[in-house]
VEXDREN-2710 file (C-alpha; in Angstrom, 1 decimal):
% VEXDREN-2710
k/r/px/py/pz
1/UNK/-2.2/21.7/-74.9
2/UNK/-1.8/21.2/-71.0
3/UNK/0.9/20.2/-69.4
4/UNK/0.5/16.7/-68.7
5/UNK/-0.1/16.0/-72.8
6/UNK/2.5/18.6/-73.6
7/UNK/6.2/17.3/-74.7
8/UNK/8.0/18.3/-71.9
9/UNK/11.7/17.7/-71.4
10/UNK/12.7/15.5/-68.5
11/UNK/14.7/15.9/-65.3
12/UNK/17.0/12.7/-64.4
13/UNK/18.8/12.3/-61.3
14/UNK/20.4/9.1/-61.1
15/UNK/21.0/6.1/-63.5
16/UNK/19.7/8.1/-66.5
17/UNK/22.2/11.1/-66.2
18/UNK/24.9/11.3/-68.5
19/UNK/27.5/9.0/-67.4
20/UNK/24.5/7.4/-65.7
21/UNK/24.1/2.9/-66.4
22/UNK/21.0/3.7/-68.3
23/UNK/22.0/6.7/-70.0
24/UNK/23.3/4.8/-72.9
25/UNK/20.3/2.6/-73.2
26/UNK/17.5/4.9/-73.1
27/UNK/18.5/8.2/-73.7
28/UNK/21.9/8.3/-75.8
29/UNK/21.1/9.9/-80.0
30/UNK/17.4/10.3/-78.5
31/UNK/17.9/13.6/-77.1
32/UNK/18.7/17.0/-78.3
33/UNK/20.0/18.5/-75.1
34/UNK/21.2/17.7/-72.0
35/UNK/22.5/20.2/-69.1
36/UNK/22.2/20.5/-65.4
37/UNK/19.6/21.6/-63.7
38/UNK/17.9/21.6/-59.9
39/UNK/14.9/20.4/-58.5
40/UNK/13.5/22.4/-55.3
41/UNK/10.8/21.1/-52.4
42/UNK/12.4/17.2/-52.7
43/UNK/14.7/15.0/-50.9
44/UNK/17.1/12.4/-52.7
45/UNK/16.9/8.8/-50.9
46/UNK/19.3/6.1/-51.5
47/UNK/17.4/3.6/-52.8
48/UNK/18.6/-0.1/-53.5
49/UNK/20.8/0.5/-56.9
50/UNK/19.4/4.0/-57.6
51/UNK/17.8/7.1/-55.8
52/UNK/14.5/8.1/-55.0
53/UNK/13.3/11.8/-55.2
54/UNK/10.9/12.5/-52.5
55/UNK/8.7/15.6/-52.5
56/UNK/9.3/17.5/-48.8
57/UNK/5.5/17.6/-48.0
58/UNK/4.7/15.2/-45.2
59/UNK/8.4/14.2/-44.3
60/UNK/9.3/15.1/-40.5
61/UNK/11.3/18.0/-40.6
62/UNK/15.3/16.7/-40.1
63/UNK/14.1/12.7/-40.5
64/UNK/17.0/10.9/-41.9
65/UNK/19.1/14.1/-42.7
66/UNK/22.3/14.5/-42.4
67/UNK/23.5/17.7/-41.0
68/UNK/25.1/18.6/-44.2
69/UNK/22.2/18.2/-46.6
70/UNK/21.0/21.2/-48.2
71/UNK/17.1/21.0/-47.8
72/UNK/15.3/20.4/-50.9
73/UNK/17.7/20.7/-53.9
74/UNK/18.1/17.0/-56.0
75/UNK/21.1/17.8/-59.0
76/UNK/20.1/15.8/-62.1
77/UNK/20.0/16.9/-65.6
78/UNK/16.9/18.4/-67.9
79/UNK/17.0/16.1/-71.4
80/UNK/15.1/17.3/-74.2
81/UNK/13.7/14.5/-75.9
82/UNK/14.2/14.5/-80.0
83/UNK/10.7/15.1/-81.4
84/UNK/11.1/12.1/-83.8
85/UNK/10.4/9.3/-81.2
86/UNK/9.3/11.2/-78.1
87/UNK/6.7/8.8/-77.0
88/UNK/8.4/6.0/-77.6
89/UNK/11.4/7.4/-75.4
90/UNK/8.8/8.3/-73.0
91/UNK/7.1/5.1/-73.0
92/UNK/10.5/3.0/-72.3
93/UNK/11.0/5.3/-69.3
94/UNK/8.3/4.4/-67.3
95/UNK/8.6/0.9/-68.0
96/UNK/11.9/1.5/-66.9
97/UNK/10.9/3.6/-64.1
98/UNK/7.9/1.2/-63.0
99/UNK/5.5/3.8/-63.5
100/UNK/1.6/3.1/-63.9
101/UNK/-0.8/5.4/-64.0
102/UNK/-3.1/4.7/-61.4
103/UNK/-1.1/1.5/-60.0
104/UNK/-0.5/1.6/-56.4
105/UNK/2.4/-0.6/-57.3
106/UNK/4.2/1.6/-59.0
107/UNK/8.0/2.6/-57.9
108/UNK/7.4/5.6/-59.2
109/UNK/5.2/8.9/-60.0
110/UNK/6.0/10.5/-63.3
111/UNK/5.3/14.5/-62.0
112/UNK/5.5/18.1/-63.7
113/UNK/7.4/20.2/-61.9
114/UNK/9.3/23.3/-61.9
115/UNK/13.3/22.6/-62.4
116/UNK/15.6/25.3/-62.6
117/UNK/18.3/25.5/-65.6
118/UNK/22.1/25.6/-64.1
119/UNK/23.4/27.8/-67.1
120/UNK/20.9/30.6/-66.9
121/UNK/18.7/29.7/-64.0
122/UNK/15.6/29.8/-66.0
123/UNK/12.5/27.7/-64.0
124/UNK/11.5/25.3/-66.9
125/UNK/8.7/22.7/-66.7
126/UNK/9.5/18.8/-66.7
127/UNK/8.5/15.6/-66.2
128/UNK/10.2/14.2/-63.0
129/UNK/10.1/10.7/-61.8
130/UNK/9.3/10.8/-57.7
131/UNK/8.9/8.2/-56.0
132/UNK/5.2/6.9/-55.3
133/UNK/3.7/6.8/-51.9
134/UNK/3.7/3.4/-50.2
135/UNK/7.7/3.7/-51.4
136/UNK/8.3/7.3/-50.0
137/UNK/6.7/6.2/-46.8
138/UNK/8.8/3.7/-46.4
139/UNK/12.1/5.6/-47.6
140/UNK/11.0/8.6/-44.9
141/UNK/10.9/6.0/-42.3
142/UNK/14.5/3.7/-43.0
143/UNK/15.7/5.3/-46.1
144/UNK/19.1/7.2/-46.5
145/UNK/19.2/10.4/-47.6
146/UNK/21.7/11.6/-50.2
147/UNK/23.9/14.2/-48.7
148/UNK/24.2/17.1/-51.2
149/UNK/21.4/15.7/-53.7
150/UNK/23.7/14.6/-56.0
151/UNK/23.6/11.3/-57.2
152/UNK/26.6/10.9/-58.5
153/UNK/28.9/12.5/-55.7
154/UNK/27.5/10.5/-53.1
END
């Protein structure tokens, strides 16, 4: 099984964290773990209502950061999805996330990567929503970066 058929758990950083507005909607008795975690190599943008990760690749080095942003490091969480339901789940997050394969018009990109466990610093592959490319374009050239990468202490 590859990757991008596999069940991977997801990473959230914003509205679907645990305490997050969506959390309860989408993600509440659906899950069978939820800690913190790290994402490396992106950039958390302000976004209207939510944040953006942005993968560092092709952003101007120091465009829209703060001085006290620590390059590269988005905190979110890494949900496990139950098995029962899993595509489902999945499903309903990319309609919530305005992802389409192969749209242009999607907000977002939903990407494996490499996110690093809190507890035991384990490197654990997840599906990450980042966001797509007319939208990081944009968000590189007005949007405001997230000092810190943490949503929810912004």
């Amino acid at each position: 099984m590859s990757p991008r058929t596999e069940r991977l758990p997801v990473f959230v950083y914003g509205t679907l964290r645990p305490g997050g507005l969506y959390h309860p909607s989408y993600l509440l008795g659906r899950t069978t773990a939820e800690e913190p975690a790290t994402l490396r190599g992106v950039v958390l943008h302000e976004g209207p209502g939510y944040p953006y990760a942005l993968e560092e690749d092709g952003a101007e080095p120091g465009a829209g950061r703060a001085a006290d942003v620590e390059p590269g490091v988005v905190r979110g969480d890494l949900v496990t999805l139950a098995e029962v339901g899993y595509e489902r789940v999945l499903d309903a997050l990319d309609q919530l996330e305005e992802y389409r394969p192969g749209d242009p018009s999607s907000l977002y990109l939903r990407a494996v990567r490499e996110v690093t466990r809190t507890r035991d610093g384990a490197t654990v592959l997840a599906w990450v929503y980042l966001a797509a490319p007319r939208l990081a374009a944009r968000l590189r050239a007005e949007g405001r970066v997230i000092a810190g990468g943490d949503w929810f202490t912004r």
